[in-house]
C-alpha positions in Angstrom: 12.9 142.2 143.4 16.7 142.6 142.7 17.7 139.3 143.8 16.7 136.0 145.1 18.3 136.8 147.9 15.8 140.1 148.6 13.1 139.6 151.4 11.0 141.0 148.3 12.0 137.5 146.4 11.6 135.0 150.1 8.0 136.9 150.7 7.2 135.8 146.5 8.5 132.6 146.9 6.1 132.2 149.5 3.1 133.4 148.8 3.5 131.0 145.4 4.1 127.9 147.7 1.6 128.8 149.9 -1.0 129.2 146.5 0.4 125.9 145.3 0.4 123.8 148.0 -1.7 125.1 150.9 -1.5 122.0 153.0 2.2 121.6 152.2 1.3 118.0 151.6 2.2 117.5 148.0 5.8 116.8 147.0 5.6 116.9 143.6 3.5 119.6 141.7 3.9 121.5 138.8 3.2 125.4 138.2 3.4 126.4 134.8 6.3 125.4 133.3 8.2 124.5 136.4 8.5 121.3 138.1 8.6 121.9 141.7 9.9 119.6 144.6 10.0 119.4 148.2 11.7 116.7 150.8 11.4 116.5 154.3 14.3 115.6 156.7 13.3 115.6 160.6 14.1 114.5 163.9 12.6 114.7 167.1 14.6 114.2 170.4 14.1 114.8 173.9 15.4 118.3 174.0 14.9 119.4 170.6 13.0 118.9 167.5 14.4 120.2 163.8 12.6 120.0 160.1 14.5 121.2 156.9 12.3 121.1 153.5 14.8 121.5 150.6 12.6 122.7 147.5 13.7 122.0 144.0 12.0 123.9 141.1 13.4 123.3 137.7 12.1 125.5 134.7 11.1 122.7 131.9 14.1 122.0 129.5 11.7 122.3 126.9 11.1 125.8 127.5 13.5 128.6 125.9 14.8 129.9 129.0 15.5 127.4 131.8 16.4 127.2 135.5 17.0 125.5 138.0 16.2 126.8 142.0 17.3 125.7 145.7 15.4 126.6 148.7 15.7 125.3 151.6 13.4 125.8 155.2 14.7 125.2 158.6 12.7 125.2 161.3 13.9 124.2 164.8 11.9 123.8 168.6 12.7 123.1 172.0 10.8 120.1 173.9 7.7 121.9 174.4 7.0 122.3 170.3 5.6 125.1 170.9 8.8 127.7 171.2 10.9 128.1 167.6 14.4 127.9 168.6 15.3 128.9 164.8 13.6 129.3 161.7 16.2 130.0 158.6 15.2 129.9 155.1 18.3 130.1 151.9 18.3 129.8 148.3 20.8 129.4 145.8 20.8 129.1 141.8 21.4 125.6 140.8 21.8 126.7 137.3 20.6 129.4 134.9 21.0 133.1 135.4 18.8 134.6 138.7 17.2 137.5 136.3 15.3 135.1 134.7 14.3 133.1 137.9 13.1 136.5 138.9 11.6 137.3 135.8 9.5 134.0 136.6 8.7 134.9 139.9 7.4 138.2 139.3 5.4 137.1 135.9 3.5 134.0 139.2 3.1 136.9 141.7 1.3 139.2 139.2 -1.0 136.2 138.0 -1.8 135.2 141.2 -2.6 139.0 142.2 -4.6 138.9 138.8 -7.0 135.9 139.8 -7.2 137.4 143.7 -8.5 140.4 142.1 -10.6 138.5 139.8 -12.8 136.4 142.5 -13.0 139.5 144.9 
């Protein structure tokens, strides 16, 4: 990954979610040292539907390096539900130097890939 802006980074950030909150039904949750948040704003119309989830992970103050993430999910449908009109994910530093959000990332993914390989 060579920034959080990468696919490499988005695909990461996923898989992690996904391991830490399959249902995507907690909004609060910790993993590791990083406090991790998510709120919901939809609406549902006639027409059209929309959802944006804007995560917030903050790396513990207490820890030597720390960080602070936005990522935000946008998902939009016509009437039916059942077509995406538009699904945009970004993500910007809220503080803290990317390098070590990465560092973080990459330190999750290989852990996660550890216990994978571990249960197989």
């Amino acid at each position: 990954m060579k920034s959080i802006q990468s696919k490499a980074f988005l695909d990461t950030w996923r898989l992690i979610y996904s391991a830490t909150n399959p249902r995507q039904d907690i909004h609060c949750w910790r993993v590791g040292d990083v406090d991790w948040s998510r709120e919901s704003h939809s609406y549902a119309g006639r027409d059209y539907a929309y959802r944006i989830d804007a995560h917030v992970l903050r790396r513990a103050r207490s820890s030597k390096i720390s960080w602070s993430l936005l990522v935000v999910q946008e998902r939009w449908w016509d009437k039916r539900a059942d077509d995406a009109l538009r699904m945009f994910e970004w993500r910007r530093t809220l503080s803290g130097r990317d390098r070590d959000i990465l560092a973080w990332f990459a330190e999750q993914r290989l852990a996660l890939e550890a216990k994978k390989h571990h249960v197989d």
